[in-house]
C-alpha positions as CSV (number, residue, x, y, z in Angstrom):
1,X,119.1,-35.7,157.9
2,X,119.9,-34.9,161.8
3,X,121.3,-31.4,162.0
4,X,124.9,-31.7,163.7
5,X,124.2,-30.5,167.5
6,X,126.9,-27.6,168.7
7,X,128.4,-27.1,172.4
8,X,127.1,-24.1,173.6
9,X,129.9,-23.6,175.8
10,X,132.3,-23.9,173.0
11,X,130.7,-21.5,171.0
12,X,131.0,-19.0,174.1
13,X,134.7,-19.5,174.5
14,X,135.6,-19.1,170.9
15,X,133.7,-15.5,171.1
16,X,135.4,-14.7,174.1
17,X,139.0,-15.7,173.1
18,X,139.2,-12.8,170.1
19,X,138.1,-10.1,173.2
20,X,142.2,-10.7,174.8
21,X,143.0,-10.1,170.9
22,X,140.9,-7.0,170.4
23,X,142.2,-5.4,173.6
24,X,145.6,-6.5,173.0
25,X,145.3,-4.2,169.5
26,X,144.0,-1.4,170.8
27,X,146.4,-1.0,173.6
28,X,148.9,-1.2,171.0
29,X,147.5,1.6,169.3
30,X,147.0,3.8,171.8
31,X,151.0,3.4,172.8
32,X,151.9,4.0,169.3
33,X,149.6,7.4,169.3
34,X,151.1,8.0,172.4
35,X,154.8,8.1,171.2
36,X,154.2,10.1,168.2
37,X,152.8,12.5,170.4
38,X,155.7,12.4,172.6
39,X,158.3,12.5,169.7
40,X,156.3,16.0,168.5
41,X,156.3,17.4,171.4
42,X,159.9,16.7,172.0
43,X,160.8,17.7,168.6
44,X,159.0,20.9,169.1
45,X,160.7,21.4,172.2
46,X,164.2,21.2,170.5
47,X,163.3,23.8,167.8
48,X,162.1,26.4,170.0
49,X,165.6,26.2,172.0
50,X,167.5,26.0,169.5
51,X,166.0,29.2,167.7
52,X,166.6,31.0,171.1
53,X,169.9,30.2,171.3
54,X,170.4,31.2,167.8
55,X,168.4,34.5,168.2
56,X,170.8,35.5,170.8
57,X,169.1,34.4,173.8
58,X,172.6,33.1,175.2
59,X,175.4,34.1,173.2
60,X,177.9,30.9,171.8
61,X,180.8,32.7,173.4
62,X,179.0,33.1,176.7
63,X,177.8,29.6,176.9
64,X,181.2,28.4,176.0
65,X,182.9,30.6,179.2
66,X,180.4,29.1,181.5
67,X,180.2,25.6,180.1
68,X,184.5,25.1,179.8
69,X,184.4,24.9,183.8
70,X,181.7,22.2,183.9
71,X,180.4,23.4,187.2
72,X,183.7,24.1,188.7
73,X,185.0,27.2,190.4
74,X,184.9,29.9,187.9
75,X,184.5,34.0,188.8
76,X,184.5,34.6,185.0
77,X,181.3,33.2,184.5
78,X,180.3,35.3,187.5
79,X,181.2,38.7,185.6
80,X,179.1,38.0,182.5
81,X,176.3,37.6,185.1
82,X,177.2,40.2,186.7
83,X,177.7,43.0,184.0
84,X,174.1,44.8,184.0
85,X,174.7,45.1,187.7
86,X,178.1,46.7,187.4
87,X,176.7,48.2,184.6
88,X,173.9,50.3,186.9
89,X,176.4,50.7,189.6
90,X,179.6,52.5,187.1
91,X,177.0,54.2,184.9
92,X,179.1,55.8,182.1
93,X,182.6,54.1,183.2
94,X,181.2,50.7,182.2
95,X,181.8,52.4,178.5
96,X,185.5,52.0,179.1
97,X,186.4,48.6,180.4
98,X,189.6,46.5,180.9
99,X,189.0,42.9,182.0
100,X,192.0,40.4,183.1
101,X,191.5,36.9,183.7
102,X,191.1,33.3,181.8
103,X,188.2,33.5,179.0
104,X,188.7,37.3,179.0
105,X,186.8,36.9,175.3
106,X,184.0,36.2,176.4
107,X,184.2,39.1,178.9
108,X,185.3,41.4,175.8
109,X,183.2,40.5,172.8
110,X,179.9,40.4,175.5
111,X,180.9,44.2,176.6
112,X,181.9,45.0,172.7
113,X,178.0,44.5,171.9
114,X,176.7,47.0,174.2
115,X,176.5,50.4,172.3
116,X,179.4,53.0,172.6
117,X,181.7,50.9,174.9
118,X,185.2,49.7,174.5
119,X,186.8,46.9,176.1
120,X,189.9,45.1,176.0
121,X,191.2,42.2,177.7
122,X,194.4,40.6,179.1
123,X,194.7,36.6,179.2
124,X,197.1,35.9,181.7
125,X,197.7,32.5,180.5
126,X,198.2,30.5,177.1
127,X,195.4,30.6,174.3
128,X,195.8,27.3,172.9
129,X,192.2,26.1,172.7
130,X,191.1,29.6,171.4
131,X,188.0,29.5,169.0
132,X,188.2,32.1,165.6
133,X,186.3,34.8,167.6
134,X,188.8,34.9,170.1
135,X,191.8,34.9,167.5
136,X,190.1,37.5,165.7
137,X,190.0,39.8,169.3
138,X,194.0,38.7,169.7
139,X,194.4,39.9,165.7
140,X,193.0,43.3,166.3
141,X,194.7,44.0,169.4
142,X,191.7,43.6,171.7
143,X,192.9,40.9,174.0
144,X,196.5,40.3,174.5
145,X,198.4,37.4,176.6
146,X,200.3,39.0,179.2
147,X,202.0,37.3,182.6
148,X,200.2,39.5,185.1
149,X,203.3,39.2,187.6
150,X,205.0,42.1,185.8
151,X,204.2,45.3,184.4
152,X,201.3,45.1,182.3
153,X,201.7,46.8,178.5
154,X,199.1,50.0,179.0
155,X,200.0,53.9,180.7
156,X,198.0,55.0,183.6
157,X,194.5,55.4,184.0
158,X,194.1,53.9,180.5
159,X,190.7,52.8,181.5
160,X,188.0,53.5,183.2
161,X,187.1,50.4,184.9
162,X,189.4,47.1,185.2
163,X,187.6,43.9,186.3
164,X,189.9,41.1,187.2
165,X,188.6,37.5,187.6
166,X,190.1,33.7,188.3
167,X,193.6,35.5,188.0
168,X,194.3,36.7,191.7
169,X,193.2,33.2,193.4
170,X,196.5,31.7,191.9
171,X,199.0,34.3,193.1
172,X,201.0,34.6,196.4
173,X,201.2,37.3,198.0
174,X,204.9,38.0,196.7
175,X,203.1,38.5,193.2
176,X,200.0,40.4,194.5
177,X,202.4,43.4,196.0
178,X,203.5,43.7,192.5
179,X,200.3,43.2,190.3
180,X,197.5,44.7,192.5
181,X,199.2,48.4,192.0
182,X,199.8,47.6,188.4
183,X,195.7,47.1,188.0
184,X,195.0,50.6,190.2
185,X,197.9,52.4,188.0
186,X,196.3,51.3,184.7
187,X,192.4,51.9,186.4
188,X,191.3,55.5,185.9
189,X,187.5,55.1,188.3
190,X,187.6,51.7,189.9
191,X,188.8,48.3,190.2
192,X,186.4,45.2,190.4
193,X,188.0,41.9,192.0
194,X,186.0,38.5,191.8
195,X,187.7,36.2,193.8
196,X,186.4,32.5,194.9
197,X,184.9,31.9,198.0
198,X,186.9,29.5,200.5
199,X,185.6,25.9,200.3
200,X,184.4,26.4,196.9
201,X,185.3,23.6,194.3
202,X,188.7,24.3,192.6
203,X,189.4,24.2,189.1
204,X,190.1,20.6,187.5
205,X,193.6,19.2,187.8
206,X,193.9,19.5,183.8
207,X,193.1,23.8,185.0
208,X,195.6,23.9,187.6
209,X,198.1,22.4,185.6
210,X,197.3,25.6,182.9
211,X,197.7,28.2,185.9
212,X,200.7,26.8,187.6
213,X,199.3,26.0,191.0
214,X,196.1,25.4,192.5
215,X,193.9,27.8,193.3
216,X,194.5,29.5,196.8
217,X,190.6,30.5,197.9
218,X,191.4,33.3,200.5
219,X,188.0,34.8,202.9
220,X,186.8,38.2,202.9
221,X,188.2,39.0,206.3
222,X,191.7,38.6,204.8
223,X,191.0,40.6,201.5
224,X,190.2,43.3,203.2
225,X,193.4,43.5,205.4
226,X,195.2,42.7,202.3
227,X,193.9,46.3,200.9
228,X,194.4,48.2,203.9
229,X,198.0,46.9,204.1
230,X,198.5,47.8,200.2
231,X,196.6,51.3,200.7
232,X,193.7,50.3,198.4
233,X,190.3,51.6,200.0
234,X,186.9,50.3,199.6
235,X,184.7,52.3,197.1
236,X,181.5,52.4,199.3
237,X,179.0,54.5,197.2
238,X,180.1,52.2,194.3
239,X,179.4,49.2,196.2
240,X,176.0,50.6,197.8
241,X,175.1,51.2,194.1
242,X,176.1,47.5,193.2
243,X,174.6,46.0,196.4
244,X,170.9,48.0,195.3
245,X,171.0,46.4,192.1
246,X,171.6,43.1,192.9
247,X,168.7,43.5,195.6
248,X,166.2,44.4,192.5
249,X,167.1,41.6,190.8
250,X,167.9,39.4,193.5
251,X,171.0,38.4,192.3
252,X,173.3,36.2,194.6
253,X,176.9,36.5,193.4
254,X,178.7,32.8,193.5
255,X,181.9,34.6,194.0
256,X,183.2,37.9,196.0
257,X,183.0,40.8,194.9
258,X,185.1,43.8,195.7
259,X,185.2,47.5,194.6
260,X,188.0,49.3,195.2
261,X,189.0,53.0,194.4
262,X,192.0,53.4,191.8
């Protein structure tokens, strides 16, 4: 019997065409390795934030106060940054706070942690959207809603330090001769004003709908004539104080910030 002859050349190209098919295999094995790796890593990434945030690393109420503005112009996120800093600067009068302005819960139940302070807040505007915490500050008498443009509900020097934020960008001067001496009659060791910078973003029209008006950014040149015409004088070793701290920590404030005697 004659032993059937085979192509060379065929027998070559039918090894070499499984080599493609091998490759092919292990490329898609070393994607699918890759991708659990990635979906670990990503998983792991997600657990560790979330247990900071849970462990107190950013406070829900805090994150909520600077995350309701979505980037716009907001001074109330700039006090809870700026708290340890007036906090160095006021020393024991930081243990007696009043705070006026949108969001003033989060202002409030931030200073209520630290130990042996009081604070209390005023909301000058309507606290529809309010979580539980925040009802639970209005309940106990905490935080009240009060219109800012007339007297506000507390006797003289009822606190030691009054911060007011996002409140006095929205009034005309016709309303600021009238509430400015209310905040210094109810102040006892200083007064703290964040006010926006000029050419910052405003708040969203849904915002300035909620205050009544946009807001009306004014520069420090005017603020400061503003005082001088109302009789209300810069606090200079306060402010020195302040202005150390935030060197330390090099701190850039997003909004202005004065101090002013009561």
């Amino acid at each position: 019997m004659s032993r059937r002859s085979v192509n060379p050349s065929a027998r070559r190209f039918a090894d070499s065409s499984t080599v493609p098919l091998t490759n092919t295999f292990h490329q898609k094995s070393r994607s699918s390795s890759m991708l659990s790796v990635g979906l670990i890593l990503l998983g792991a990434f997600l657990l560790i934030a979330y247990s900071y945030s849970s462990s107190g690393g950013f406070g829900s109420s805090d994150r909520e106060a600077l995350l309701r503005y979505d980037g716009d112009h907001s001074c109330t996120s700039e006090v809870l940054r700026a708290l340890p800093l007036l906090q160095k600067a006021y020393g024991d009068s930081m243990h007696n706070v009043l705070h006026v302005g949108p969001d003033t819960c989060a202002v409030v139940s931030k200073l209520l942690k630290e130990d042996d302070t009081e604070a209390w807040g005023v909301e000058p505007y309507d606290l529809e959207d309010a979580d539980n915490s925040c009802k639970s500050l209005v309940h106990k008498g905490l935080v009240r809603v009060a219109d800012i443009k007339f007297p506000l509900p507390y006797r003289a020097k009822s606190f030691s330090v009054v911060i007011v934020s996002d409140a006095l960008d929205y009034l005309s001067p016709k309303y600021l001769n009238k509430t400015l001496p209310e905040l210094a009659r109810v102040s006892k060791d200083g007064l703290v004003l964040f006010a926006g910078y000029p050419g910052n973003r405003r708040a969203k029209l849904p915002e300035a709908s909620r205050f009544g008006r946009p807001a009306k950014l004014r520069s420090q040149s005017w603020w400061i004539r503003y005082f001088l015409q109302t009789d209300l004088q810069d606090n200079e070793a306060i402010a020195k104080k302040f202005e150390q701290a935030a060197e330390k920590r090099s701190y850039r404030p997003g909004c202005q910030i004065f101090h002013l005697k009561a």
